[in-house]
VMD Tcl script that draws the C-alpha trace (Angstrom):
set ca {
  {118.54 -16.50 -19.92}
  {116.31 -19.03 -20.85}
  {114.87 -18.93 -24.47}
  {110.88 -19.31 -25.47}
  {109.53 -20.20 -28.54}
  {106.68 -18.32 -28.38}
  {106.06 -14.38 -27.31}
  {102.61 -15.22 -26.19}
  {102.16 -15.89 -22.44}
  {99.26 -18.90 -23.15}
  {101.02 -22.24 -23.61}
  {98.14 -22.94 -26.57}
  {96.11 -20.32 -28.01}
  {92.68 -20.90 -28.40}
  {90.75 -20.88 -31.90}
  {88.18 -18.82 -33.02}
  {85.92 -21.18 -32.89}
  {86.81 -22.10 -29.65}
  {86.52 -18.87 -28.04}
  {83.21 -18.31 -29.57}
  {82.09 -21.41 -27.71}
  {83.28 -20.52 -24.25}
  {81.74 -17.47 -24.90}
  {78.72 -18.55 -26.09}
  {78.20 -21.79 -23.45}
  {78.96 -18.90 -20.01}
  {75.55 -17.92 -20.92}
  {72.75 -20.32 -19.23}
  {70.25 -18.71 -21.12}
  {71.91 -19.38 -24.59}
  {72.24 -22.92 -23.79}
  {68.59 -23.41 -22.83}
  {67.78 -21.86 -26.06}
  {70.60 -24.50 -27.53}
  {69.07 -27.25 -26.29}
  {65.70 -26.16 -26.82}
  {66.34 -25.91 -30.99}
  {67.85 -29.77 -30.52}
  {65.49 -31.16 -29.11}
  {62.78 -29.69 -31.56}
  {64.68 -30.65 -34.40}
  {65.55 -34.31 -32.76}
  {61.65 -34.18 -33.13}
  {61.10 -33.09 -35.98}
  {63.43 -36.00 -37.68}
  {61.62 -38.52 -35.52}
  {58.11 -37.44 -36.23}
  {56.95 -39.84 -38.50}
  {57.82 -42.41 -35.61}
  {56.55 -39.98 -32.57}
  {53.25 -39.31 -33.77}
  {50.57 -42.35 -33.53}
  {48.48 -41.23 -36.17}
  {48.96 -39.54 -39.90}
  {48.56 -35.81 -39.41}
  {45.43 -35.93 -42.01}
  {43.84 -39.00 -40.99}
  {40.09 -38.49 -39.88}
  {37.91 -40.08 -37.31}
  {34.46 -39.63 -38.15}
  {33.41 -41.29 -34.40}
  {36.31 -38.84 -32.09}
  {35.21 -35.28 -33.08}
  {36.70 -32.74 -30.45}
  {38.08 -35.27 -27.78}
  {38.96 -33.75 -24.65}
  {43.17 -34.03 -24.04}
  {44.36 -37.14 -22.04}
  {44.45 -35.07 -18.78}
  {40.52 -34.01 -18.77}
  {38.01 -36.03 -16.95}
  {36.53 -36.97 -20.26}
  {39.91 -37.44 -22.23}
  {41.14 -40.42 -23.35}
  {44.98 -41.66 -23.79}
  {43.95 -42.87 -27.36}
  {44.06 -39.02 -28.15}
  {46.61 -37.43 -26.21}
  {45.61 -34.20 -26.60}
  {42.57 -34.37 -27.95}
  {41.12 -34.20 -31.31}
  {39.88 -31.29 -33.39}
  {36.50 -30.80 -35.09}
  {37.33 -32.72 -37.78}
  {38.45 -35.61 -35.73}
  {41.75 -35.63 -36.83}
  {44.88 -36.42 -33.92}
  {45.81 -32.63 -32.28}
  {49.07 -34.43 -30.87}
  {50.22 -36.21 -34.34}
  {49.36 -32.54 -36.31}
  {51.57 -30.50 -33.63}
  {54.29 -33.18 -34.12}
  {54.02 -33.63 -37.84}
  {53.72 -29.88 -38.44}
  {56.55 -28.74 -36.48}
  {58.88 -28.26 -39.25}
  {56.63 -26.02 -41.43}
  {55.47 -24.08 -38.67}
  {59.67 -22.91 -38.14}
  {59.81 -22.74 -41.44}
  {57.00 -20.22 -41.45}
  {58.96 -18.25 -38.80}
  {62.00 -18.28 -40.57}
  {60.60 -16.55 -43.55}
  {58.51 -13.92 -41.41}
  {61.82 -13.16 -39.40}
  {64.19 -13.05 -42.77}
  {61.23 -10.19 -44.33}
  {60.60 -8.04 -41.21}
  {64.59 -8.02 -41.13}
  {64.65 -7.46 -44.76}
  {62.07 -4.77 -44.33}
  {64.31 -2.71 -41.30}
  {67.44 -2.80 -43.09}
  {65.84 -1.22 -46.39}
}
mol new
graphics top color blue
foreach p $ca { graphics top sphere $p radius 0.5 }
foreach p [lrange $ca 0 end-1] q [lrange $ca 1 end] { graphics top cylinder $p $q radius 0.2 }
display resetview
């Protein structure tokens, strides 16, 4: 009778860690969402060298551009400018990682709020 060393059936048994991930990664709609908080962080470390203009810089001459894609728009302004002329593309960018951060904090209270 032959002898095993183990009195588990799996030759190596998985982690915790690694049977969260093959749990978590079967799910197509998890790993959208995944890759959808990478890539919005990815930005949000390279926004200083994304963004063309400084988020606060004002253009007296290029009040309320039309985006890039409009008749009138110009690539200068990708999307457009606001009605203080300042870059609508370099303010989404460069305001990305307050905005989550804003989020964030409303999530943590409302969930602070249900549980009391």
């Amino acid at each position: 009778m032959a002898r095993t060393s183990s009195i588990y059936q799996e030759e190596v048994i998985p982690s915790p860690l690694q049977q969260t991930w093959r749990n978590f990664s079967s799910y197509p709609v998890a790993m959208v969402g995944l890759w959808t908080i990478g890539i919005l962080l990815v930005i949000c470390l390279l926004a200083p060298v994304i963004a063309p203009y400084e988020p606060d810089s004002q253009k007296i001459d290029a009040l309320l551009k039309q985006p890039s894609w409009h008749a009138e728009g110009e690539v200068e302004h990708f999307f457009g400018t606001d009605d203080l002329g300042r870059d609508v593309f370099s303010n989404a960018v460069a305001r990305q990682d307050q905005q989550r951060g804003v989020a964030h904090d409303d999530s943590s209270f409302r969930n602070l709020l249900a549980a009391a």
